[in-house]
RODO-926508 format. One record per atom (N, C-alpha, C): residue in three letters; x, y, z. Coordinates in steps of 0.2 Angstrom, whole numbers, plus 2048, in hexadecimal, padded with zeros to 3 digits. Layout:
# RODO-926508
ALAXYZ
...
//
This chain:
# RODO-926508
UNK2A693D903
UNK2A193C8FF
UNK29A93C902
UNK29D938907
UNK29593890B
UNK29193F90C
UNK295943910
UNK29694A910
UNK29194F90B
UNK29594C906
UNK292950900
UNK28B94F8FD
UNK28B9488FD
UNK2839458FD
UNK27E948901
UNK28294890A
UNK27C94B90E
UNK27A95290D
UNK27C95690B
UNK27D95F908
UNK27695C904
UNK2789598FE
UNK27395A8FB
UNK26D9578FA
UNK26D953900
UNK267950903
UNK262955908
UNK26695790C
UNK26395B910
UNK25C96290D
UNK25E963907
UNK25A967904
UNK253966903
UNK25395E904
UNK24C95A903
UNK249957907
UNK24295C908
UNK23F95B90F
UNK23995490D
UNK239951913
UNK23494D913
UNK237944913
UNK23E946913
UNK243940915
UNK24393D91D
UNK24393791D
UNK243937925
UNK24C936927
UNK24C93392C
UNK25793592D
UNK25992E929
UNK25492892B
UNK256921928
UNK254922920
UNK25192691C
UNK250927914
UNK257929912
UNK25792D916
UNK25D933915
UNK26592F916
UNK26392B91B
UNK26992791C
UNK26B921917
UNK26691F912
UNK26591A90D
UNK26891F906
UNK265924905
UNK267928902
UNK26F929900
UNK27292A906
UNK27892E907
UNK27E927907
UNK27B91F907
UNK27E91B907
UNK27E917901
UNK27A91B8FA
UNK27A9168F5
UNK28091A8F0
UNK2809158ED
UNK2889148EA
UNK2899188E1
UNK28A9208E7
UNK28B9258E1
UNK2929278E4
UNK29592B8DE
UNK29B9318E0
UNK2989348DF
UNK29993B8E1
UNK2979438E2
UNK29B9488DB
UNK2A29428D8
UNK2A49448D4
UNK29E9418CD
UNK29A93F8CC
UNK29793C8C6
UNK29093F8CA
UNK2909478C4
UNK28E94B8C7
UNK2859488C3
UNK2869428BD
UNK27D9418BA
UNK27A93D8C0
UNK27F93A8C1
UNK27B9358C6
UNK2799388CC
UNK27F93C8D0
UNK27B93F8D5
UNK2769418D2
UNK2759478CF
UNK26F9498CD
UNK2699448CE
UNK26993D8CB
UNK2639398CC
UNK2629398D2
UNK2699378D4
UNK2669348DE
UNK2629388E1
UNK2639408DE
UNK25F9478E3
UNK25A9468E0
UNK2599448D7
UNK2519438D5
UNK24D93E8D9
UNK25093B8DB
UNK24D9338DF
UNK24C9338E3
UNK24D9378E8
UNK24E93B8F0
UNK24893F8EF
UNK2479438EA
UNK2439498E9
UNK23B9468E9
UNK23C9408E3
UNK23793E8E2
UNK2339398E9
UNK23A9368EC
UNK2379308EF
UNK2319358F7
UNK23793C8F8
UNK23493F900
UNK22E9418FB
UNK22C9458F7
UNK2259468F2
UNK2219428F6
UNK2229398F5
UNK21D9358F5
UNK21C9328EF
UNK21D9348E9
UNK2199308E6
UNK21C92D8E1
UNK21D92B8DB
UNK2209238D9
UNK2289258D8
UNK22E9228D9
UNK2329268D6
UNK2339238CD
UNK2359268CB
UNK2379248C3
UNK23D9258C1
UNK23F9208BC
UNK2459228BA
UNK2459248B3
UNK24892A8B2
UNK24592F8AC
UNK24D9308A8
UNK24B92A8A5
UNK25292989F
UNK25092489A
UNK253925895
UNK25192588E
UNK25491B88E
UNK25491888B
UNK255911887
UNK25B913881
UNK263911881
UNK26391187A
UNK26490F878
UNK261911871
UNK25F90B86B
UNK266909867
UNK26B90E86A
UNK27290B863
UNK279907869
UNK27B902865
UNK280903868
UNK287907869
UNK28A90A86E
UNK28F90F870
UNK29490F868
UNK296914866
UNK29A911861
UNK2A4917863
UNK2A391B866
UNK2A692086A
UNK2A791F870
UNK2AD921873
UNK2AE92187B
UNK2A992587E
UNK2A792D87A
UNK2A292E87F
UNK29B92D87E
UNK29A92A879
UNK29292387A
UNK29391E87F
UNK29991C880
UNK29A917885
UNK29991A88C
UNK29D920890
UNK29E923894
UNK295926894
UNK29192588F
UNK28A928892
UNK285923894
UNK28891D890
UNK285917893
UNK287913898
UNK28B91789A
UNK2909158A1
UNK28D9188A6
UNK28991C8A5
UNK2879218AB
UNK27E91F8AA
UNK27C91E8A5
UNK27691B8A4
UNK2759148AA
UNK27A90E8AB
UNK27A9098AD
UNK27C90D8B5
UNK27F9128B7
UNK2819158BD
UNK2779158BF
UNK2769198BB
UNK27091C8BF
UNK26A9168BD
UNK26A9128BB
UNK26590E8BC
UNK2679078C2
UNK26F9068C2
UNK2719058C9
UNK2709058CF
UNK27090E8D0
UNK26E9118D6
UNK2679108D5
UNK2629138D0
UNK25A90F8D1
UNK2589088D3
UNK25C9058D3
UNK25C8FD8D4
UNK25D8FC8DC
UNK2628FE8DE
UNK2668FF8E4
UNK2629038E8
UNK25F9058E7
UNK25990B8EB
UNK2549078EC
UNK2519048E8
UNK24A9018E7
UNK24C8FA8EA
UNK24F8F98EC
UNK2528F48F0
UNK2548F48F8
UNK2528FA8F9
UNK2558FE902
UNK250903905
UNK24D9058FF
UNK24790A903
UNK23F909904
UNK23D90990B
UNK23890490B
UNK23190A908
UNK22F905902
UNK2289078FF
UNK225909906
UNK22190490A
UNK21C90690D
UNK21C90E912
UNK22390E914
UNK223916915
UNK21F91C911
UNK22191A90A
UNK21C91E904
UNK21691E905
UNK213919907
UNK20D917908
UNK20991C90C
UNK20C918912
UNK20D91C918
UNK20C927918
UNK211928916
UNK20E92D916
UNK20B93290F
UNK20892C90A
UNK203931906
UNK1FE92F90A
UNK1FC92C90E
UNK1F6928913
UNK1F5930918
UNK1FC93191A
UNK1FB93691D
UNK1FB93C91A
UNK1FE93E916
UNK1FC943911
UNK1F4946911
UNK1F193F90F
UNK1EA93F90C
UNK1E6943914
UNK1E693F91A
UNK1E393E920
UNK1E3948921
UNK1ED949920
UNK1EC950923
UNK1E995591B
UNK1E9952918
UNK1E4957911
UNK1DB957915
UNK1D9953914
UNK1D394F918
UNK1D095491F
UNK1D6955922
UNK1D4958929
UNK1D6961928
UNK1D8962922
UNK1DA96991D
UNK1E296D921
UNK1E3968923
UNK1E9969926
UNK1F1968922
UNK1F896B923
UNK1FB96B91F
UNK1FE96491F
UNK20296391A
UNK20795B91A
UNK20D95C91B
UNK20D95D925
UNK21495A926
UNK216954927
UNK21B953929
UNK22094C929
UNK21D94692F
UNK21B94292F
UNK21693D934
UNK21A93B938
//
């Protein structure tokens, strides 16, 4: 499982090895393939820099079907893993390098990894 995570982390530049290792240690399967999907949006957003967000709806019914239940199951999966993340990844690294971002935009220089 680990394995599989790191595959698909690897694609996402601007991770340091300890993001990456926070990453690959939050508590997804590789078979629940929506939640992966967020963990790579959240990875994607967080190397970015800038806020991450969690981009899911609220729903307003209660499940009345197994698979209304089974999407709200996966709803509570991925606000989990946002919870569990935001709990493990230090903010000030963010900080850290839009600070540097800015510094190498400022000297017209490109933004690599600090």
């Amino acid at each position: 499982d680990l394995l599989k995570t790191a595959e698909l982390l690897e694609q996402i530049p601007g991770l340091t090895l300890a993001e990456r290792l926070s990453f690959m240690a939050a508590p997804v399967s590789p078979s629940d393939t929506k939640t992966t999907a967020a963990l790579v949006d959240f990875a994607k957003q967080y190397a970015a820099g800038g806020e991450v967000q969690l981009k899911m709806a609220v729903p307003t019914a209660v499940p009345t079907d197994t698979d209304a239940l089974q999407e709200l199951e996966g709803r509570y999966r991925m606000v989990s893993l946002y919870q569990w993340l935001s709990l493990r990844l230090d903010d000030e690294h963010r900080k850290q390098w839009q600070q540097h971002q800015r510094e190498q935009h400022q000297r017209g220089g490109g933004g690599g990894a600090p």
